[in-house]
C-alpha positions in Angstrom: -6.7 -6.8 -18.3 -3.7 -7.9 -16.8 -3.2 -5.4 -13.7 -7.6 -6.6 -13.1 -6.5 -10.2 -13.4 -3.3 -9.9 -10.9 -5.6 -7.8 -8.6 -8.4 -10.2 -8.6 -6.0 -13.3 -8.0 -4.2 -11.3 -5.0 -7.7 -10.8 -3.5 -9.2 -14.2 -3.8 -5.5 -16.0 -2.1 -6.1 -12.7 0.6 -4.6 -13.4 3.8 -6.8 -12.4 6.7 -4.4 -10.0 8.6 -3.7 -8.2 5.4 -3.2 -4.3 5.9 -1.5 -5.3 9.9 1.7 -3.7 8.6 0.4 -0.9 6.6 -0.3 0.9 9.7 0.2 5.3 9.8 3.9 4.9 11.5 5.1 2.0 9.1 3.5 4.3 6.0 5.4 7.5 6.9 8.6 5.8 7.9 8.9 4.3 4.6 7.8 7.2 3.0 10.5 9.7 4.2 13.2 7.3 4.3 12.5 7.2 0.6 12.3 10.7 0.3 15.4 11.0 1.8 17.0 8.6 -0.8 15.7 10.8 -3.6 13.4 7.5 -4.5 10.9 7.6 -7.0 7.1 7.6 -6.2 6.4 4.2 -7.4 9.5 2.6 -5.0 7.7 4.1 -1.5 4.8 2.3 -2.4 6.4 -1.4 -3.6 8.8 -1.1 -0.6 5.1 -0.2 1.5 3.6 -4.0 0.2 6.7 -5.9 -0.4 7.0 -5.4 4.0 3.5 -6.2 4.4 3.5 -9.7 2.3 7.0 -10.3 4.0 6.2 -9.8 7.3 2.7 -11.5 7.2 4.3 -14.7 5.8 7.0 -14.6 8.1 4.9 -14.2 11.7 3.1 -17.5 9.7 6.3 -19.5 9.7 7.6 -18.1 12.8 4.4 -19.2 14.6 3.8 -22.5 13.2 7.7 -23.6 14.2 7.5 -22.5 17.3 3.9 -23.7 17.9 5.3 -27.0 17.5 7.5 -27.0 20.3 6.2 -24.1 23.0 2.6 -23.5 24.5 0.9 -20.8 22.3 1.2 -17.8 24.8 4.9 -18.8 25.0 5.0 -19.2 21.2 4.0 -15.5 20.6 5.8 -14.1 22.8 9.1 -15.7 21.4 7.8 -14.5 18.2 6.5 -10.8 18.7 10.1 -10.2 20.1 12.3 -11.3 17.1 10.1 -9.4 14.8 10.5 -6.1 17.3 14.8 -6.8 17.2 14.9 -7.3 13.2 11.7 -4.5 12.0 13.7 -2.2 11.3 16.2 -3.5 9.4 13.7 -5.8 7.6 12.0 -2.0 6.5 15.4 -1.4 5.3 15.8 -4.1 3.4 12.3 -3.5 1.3 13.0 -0.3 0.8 16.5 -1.6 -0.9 15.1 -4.4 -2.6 12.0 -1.6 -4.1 14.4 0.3 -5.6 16.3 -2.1 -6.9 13.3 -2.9 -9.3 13.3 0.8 -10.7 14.9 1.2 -13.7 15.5 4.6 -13.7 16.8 5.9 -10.7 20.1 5.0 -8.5 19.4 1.9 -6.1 19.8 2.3 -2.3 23.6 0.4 -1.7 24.7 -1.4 0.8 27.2 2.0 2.6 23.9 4.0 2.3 21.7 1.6 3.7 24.5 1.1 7.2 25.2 4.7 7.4 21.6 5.3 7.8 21.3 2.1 10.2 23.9 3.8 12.4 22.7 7.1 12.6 19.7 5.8 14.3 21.7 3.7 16.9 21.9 0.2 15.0 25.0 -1.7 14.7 24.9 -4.1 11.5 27.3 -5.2 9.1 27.1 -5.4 5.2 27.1 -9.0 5.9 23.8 -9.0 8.0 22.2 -6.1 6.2 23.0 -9.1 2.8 21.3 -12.0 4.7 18.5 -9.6 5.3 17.9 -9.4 2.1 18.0 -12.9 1.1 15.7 -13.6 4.0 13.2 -11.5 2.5 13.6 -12.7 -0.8 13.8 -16.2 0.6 10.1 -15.8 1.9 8.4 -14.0 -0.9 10.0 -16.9 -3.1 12.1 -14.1 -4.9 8.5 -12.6 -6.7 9.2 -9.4 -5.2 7.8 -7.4 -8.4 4.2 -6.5 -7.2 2.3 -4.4 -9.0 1.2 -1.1 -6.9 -1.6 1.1 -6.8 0.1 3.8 -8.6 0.5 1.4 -11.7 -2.8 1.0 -11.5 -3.5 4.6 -11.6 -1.4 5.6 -14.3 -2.6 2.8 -16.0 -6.0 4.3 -16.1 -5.4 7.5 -16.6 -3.6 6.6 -19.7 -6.9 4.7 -20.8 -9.0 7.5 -20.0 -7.0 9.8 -22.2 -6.8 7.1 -25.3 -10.8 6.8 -24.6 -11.4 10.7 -25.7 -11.9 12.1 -21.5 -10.5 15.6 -21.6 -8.5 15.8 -18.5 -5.4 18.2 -17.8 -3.2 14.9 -17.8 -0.3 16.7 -15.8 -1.8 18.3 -13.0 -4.0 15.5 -12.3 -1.5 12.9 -12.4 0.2 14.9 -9.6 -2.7 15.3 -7.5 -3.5 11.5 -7.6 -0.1 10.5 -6.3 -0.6 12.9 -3.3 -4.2 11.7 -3.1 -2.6 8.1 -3.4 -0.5 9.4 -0.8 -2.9 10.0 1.7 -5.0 6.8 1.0 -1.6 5.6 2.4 -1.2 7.5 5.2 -4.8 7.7 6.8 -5.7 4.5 5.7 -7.8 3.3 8.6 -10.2 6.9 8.7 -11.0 6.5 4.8 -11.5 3.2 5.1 -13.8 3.1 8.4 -15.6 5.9 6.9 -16.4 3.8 3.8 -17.7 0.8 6.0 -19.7 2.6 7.9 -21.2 4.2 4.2 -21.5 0.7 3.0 -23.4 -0.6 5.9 -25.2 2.3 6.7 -24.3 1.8 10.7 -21.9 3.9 12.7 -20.8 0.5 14.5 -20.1 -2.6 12.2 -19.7 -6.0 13.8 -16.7 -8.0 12.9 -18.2 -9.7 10.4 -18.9 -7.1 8.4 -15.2 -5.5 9.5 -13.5 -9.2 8.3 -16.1 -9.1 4.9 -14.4 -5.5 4.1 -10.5 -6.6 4.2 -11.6 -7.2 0.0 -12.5 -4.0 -0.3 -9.3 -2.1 1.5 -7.2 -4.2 -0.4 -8.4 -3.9 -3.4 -5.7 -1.8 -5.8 -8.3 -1.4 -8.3 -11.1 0.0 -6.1 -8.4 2.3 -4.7 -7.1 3.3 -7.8 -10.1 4.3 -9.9 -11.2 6.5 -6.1 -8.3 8.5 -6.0 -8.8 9.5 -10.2 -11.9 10.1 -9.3 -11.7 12.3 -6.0 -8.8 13.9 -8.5 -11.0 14.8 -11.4 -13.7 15.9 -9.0 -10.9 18.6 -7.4 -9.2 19.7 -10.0 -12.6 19.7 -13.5 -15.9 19.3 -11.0 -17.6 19.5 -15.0 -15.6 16.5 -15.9 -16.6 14.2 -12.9 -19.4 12.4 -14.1 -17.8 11.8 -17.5 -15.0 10.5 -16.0 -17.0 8.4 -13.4 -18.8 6.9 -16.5 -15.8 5.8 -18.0 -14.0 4.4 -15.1 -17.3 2.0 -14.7 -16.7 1.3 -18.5 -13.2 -0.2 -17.8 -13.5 -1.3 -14.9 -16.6 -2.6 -14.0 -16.6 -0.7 -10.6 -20.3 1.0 -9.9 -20.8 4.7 -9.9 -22.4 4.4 -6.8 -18.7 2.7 -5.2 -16.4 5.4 -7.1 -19.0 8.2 -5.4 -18.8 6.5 -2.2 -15.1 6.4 -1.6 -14.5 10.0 -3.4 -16.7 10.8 -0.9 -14.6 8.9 2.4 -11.8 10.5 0.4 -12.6 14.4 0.3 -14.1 14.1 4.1 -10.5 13.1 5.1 -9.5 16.1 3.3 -11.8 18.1 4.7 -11.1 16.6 8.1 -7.5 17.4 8.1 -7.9 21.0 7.5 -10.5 22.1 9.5 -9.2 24.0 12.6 
C-alpha cells in the first residue's frame, strides 16, 4: 500500500521531461560503473533515478536564473554547457550517494570515486568531488531515498508467494532483475512498442506521446511486466495464475500486464534474431 501510494504521488507531481536522462548511454554507464564497484542490484537502479530527478530539477533552476538575465537562446546555451563540464562527475556523485543508502555492502569512498575520475582524464579534488555531493543533495532537499522498481518487484513477488502462487522463487527473482535490467537499457523500443499497442497506430502524435510519460514512469506498471514476462519464461502453466493475481494486488488489467509482457519478449526476441 505504501510502495502504490509513493508511486501514485510521484506520478500525479510528474515532471514533463521525465525519462530525459534515463537515456541507453546514461543506463549502461551507471550500470558498469556499479558493476565495477562490486554494487548491489538495487544501488544501479537508485543511482539511475536519483540523476534523473537531480538533473531535471537542476536544468529548471539553472534555466529560470539565467532566464532572468540572458535572452532565452543565450540562456540555454549557457546552461546546456555547465551541465556537459559537471555530468560526469554529477553521475559520480549518485552513484556514491546510492550506495551510501545500502546497508549491506561497502560504500563508494571518496579515493575510489577520484581514482576512477582520473583514469578517464578528469582532474577533481576530494574537495570538489564533496561539494558535488552536497549540490546534489542540496537540490533533491536531501530525500535521496526513492523507492526503485526492483523494490517494487520483490515486493510482489514476496506477495505472490504469501498469496499461495507456486513459483520457483529463486530463479525467477533472477530473471526479473535481468528483465528489469533490460527495461532499463532499451527503454525507448519497449516503450514505443507499447504505445503503438495502446493506440493501435504505428505513428502517435505528440499528444498521445506526452499522455504516455504516466505510463513509462510508472514503477508499478513496470514492475508487475517484468514478473509477468518472467513467469511467462521461466512456468508458461503458471502465467495466467500469476496474471490473475497481479490484477488482484494491484489493480493493473490483464489486458496491460499482456500488453507490455508482450513489448517485453518482442525486445527479446529482437535482440537475438540474427
Amino acid at each position: 500500500i505504501h510502495l502504490a501510494k509513493e508511486n501514485e504521488q510521484y506520478l500525479s507531481e510528474l515532471h514533463e521531461q521525465a525519462g530525459c536522462f534515463k537515456e541507453t548511454r546514461i543506463v549502461e554507464f551507471i550500470f558498469l560503473l556499479s558493476e565495477k564497484w562490486h554494487l548491489d542490484q538495487s544501488t544501479r537502479y537508485q543511482a539511475v533515478e536519483l540523476l534523473e530527478r537531480f538533473m531535471i530539477k537542476q536544468v529548471e533552476q539553472m534555466c529560470d536564473d539565467r532566464g532572468s538575465t540572458q535572452g532565452q537562446r543565450s540562456s540555454w546555451s549557457s546552461v546546456r554547457d555547465q551541465i556537459t563540464n559537471t555530468f560526469v562527475l554529477r553521475l559520480v556523485s549518485c552513484v556514491q550517494l546510492a550506495s551510501k543508502l545500502s546497508l549491506h555492502y561497502s560504500r563508494v569512498t571518496s579515493d575510489t570515486a577520484l581514482t576512477f575520475l582520473q583514469s578517464i582524464k578528469y582532474s577533481y579534488t576530494k574537495q570538489e568531488l564533496l561539494e558535488s555531493e552536497l549540490a546534489v543533495l542540496n537540490t533533491l532537499h536531501f530525500h535521496i531515498n526513492v523507492s526503485t522498481p526492483l523494490a517494487y518487484v520483490e515486493l510482489l513477488l514476496e506477495v505472490l508467494g504469501y498469496n499461495g502462487c507456486l513459483l520457483p522463487a529463486k530463479p525467477l527473482h533472477q530473471l526479473c532483475v535481468q528483465l528489469l535490467d533490460l527495461c532499463y537499457l532499451t527503454r525507448e523500443t519497449i516503450y514505443d512498442t507499447l504505445l503503438k499497442i495502446a493506440i493501435e497506430n504505428s505513428t502517435p502524435s505528440k499528444l498521445q506521446i506526452a499522455k504516455f510519460l504516466t505510463v513509462k514512469e510508472d514503477f508499478m506498471l513496470l514492475a508487475v511486466g517484468v514478473i509477468s514476462t518472467g513467469v511467462f519464461i521461466l512456468s508458461p502453466g503458471r502465467w495466467e495464475q500469476a496474471v490473475e493475481h497481479l490484477n488482484c494486488i494491484t489493480g493493473i488489467t490483464p489486458q496491460s500486464i499482456l500488453e507490455f509482457s508482450y513489448a517485453v519478449v518482442r525486445r527479446i526476441v529482437g535482440s537475438t534474431t540474427p
